[in-house]
C-alpha positions in Angstrom: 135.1 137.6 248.7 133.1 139.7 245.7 134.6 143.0 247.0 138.4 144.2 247.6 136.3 144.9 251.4 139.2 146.0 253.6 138.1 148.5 255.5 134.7 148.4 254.3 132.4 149.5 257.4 130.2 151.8 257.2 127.3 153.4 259.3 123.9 153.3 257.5 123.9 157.3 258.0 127.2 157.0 255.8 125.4 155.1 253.1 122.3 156.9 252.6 124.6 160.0 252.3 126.1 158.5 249.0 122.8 157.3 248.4 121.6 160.8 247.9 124.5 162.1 245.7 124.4 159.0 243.4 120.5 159.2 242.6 121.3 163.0 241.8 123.6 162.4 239.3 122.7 159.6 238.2 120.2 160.9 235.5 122.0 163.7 234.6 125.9 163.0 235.1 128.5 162.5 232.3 129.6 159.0 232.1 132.3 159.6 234.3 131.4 157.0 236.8 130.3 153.8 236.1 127.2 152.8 236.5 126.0 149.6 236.5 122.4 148.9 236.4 118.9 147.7 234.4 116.6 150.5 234.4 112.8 149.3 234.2 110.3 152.3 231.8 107.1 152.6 233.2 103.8 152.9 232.7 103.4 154.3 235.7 105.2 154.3 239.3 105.9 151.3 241.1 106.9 152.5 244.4 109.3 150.4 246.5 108.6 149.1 250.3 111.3 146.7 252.3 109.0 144.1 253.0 108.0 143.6 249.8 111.5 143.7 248.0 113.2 141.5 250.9 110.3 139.0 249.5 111.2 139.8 245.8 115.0 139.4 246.4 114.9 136.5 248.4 112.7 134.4 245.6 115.0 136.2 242.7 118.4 134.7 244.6 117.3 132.2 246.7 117.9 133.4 249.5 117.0 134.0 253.3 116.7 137.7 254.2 116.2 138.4 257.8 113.9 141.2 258.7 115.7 144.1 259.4 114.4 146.6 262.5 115.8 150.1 263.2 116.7 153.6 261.5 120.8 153.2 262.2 122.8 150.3 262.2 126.4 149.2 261.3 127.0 147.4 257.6 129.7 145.3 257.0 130.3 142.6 255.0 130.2 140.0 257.3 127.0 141.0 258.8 123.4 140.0 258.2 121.6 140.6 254.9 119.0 143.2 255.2 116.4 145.1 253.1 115.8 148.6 254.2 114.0 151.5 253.1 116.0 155.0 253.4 114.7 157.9 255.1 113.1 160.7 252.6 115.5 162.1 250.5 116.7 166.0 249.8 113.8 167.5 247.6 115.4 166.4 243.9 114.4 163.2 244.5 111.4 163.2 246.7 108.2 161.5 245.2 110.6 158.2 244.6 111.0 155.5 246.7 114.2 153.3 247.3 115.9 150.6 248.9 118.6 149.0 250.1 119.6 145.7 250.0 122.8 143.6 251.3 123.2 140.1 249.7 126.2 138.0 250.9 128.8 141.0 250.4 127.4 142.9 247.6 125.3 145.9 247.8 122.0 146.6 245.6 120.3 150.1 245.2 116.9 149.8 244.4 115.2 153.1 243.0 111.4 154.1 241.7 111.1 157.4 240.5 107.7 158.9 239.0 109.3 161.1 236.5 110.6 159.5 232.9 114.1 158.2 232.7 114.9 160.6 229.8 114.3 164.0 230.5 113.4 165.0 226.9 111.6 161.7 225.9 110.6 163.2 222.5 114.5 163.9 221.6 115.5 160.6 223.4 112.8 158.9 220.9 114.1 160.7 217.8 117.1 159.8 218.2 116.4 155.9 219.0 116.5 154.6 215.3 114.4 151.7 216.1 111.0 152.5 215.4 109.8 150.1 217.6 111.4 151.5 220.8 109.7 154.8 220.2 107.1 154.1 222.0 108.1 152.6 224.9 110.2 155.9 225.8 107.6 157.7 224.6 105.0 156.2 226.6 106.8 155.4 230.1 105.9 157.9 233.0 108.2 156.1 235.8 111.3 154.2 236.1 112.5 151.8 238.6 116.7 150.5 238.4 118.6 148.2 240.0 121.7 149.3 240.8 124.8 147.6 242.0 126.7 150.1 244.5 130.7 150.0 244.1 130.9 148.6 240.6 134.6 149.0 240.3 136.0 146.9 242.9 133.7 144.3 241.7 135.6 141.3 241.2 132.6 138.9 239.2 130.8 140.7 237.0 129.0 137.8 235.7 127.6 137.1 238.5 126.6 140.7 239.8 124.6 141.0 236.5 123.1 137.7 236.7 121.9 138.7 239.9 120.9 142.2 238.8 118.6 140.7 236.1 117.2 138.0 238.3 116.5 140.5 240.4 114.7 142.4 237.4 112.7 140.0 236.1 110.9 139.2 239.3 110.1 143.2 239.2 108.9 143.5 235.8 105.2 142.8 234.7 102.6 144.3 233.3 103.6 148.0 233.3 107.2 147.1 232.5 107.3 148.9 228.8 111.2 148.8 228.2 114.5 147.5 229.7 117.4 149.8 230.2 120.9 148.4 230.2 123.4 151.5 231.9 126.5 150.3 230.7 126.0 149.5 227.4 122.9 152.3 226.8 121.2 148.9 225.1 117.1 149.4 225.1 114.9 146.6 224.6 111.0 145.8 224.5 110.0 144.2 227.3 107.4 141.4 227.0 106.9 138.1 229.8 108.7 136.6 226.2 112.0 137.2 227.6 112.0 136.0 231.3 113.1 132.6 230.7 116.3 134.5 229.2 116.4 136.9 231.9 116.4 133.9 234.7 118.5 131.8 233.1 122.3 131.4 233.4 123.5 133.7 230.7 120.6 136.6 230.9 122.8 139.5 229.4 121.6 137.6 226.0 118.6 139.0 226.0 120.1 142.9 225.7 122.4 141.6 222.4 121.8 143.7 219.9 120.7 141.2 216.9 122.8 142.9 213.7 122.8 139.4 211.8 121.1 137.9 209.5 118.2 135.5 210.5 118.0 132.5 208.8 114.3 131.2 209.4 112.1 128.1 207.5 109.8 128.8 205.0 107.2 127.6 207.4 108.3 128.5 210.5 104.6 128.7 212.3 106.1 132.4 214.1 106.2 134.4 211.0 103.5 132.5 209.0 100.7 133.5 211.8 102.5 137.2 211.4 102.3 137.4 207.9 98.5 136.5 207.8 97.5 139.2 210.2 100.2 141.7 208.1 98.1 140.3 205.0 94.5 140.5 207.5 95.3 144.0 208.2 96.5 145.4 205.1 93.3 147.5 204.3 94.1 148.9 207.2 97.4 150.0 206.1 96.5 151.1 202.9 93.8 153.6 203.9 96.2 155.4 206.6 98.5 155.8 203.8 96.1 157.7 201.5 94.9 159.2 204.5 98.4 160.4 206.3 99.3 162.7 208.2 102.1 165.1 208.5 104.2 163.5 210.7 103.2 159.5 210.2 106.1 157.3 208.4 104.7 154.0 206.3 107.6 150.7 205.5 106.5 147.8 204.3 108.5 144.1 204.0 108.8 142.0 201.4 111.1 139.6 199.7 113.9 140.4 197.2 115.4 137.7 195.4 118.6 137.0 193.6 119.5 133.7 192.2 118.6 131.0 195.0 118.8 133.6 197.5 116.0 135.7 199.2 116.5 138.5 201.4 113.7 140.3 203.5 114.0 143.8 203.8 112.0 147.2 204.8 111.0 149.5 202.3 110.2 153.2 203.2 106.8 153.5 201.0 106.6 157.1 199.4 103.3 156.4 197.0 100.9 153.8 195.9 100.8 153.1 192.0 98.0 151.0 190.9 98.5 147.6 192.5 102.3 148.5 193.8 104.1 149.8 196.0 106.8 152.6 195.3 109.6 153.6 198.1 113.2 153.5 199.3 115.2 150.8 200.3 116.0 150.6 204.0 118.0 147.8 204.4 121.6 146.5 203.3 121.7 143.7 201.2 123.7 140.5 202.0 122.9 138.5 199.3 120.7 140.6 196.8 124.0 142.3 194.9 122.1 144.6 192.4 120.3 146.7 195.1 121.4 148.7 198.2 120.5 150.7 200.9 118.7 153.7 199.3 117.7 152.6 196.2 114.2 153.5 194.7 112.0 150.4 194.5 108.7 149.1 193.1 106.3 146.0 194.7 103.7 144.7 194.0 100.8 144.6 196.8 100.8 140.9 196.7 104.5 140.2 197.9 104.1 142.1 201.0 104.9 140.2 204.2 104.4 143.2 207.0 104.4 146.8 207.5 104.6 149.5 209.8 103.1 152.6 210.7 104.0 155.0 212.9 103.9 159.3 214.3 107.3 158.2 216.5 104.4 158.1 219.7 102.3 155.0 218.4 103.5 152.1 216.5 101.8 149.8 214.4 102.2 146.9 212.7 105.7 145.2 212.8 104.2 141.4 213.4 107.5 139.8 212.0 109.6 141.5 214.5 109.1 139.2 217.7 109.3 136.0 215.4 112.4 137.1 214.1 114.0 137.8 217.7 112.7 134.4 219.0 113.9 132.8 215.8 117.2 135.0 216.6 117.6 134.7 220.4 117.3 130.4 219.6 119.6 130.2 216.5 122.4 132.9 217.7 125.4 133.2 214.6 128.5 130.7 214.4 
């Protein structure tokens, strides 16, 4: 058994009740209940019929779903796994669309909303200090979660998230900007790159925050194809610089050396001197000992690997960044 179950009979009436309550709290709610689910950002809504999720669960899991008939009917754990699409909900929630699914003994909430996740996306962005999620929560106009109901009598974990993110990546595609992991309030990018990761046996990888050092060849054929276009591109750079904005921030990369060791680290560019670059530090040395995070540094134009631009809406730039999580996500630290 998944679930500590006795007792556990319910009328469907009974569950869409709770159904209600929990999507109206769960956006706005202190973290006083546990909630465990992958919230999917947006582009724009993806709303959520039986038929079609019954087919998305049952290729996710591998399993046989019957089709499910009927507005009331009992649910207990030994009975028949269904799909079924609520009735509407009270008016907080109306617009969305949701589901409700029963695998083996465990219980799924499937919800698509057509409102952003965070109701102040410009704070929420601000306050995300990777640049490159900006967008993403910026951008996203819906969000669709996959919720597991009755988290805390759960009894493998594991497996409830495997399934959760199974379940996930079978939903995500084109207009899939970001992932959202409840629990641990991780955000990632999403891109197709990360399926195999997200269908595979251990798929809470791919939401591990990567705080370590990645060591990567000289050659690796990743970041040498993104440091030509950085290097392509450059001109590009350069003119929005003398051209900014209020508003815009410029970084650029490069390599800092110290003995036999190189580091790679963002610099915060605040003017362009002749053929150099002049700006802050960003990063913490490992290895380079005579610098540190903050310090006031000059580059020349030729020993830039990559750079970013971006108003905290639109982000450009950054081609190292994927290479490096591949390089990351296949190398993980000892």
């Amino acid at each position: 058994m998944l679930l500590a179950l006795s007792g556990w009979i319910y009328l469907l009436g009974a569950v869409l009740a709770a159904v209600a309550l929990y999507l109206l709290w769960i956006r706005r709610r202190a973290r006083a209940e546990r909630i465990v689910a992958i919230v999917l950002l947006l582009r724009r809504p993806k709303p959520l019929d039986a038929a079609v999720m019954r087919h998305v669960i049952e290729r996710a899991l591998k399993v046989q779903i019957p089709p499910t008939t009927g507005d009331s009917f009992e649910l207990t754990p030994e009975g028949p796994d269904f799909v079924v699409s609520p009735p509407e909900l009270p008016p907080l929630v109306r617009g969305g669309s949701h589901c409700l699914a029963k695998v083996g003994a465990r219980v799924f909430l499937l919800n698509s909303l057509p409102a952003p996740y965070f109701e102040d996306r410009k704070a929420a962005a601000d306050a995300q200090p990777d640049l490159r999620l900006r967008t993403p929560i910026l951008e996203h106009s819906a969000w669709l979660s996959v919720d597991i109901l009755h988290p805390d009598v759960e009894l493998n974990m594991a497996e409830a998230y495997r399934q959760l993110a199974w379940i996930v990546a079978d939903l995500a595609d084109e207009d899939c900007l970001a992932l959202y992991l409840t629990e641990t309030e991780r955000l990632i990018a999403y891109d197709p790159s990360i399926d195999p990761v997200l269908r595979g046996a251990n798929p809470m990888e791919a939401f591990t925050p990567i705080d370590h050092p990645v060591q990567v060849a000289a050659d690796d054929a990743g970041l040498t194809a993104a440091r030509v276009e950085a290097l392509r591109r450059l001109p590009e750079f350069i003119a929005s610089f003398v051209q900014r904005k209020p508003g815009w921030h410029y970084s650029v990369k490069a390599p800092f050396i110290e003995g036999e060791k190189t580091e790679h680290m963002w610099v915060t560019l605040e003017a362009i001197e002749g053929a150099g670059f002049v700006g802050v530090l960003d990063n913490e040395p490992t290895h380079v000992r005579h610098l540190k995070c903050g310090d006031r540094v000059r580059l020349g134009v030729v020993v830039v690997e990559d750079w970013i631009m971006t108003d905290g809406k639109e982000l450009v730039g950054g081609f190292s960044i994927k290479a490096l999580e591949d390089a990351a996500r296949s190398d993980p630290p000892t």
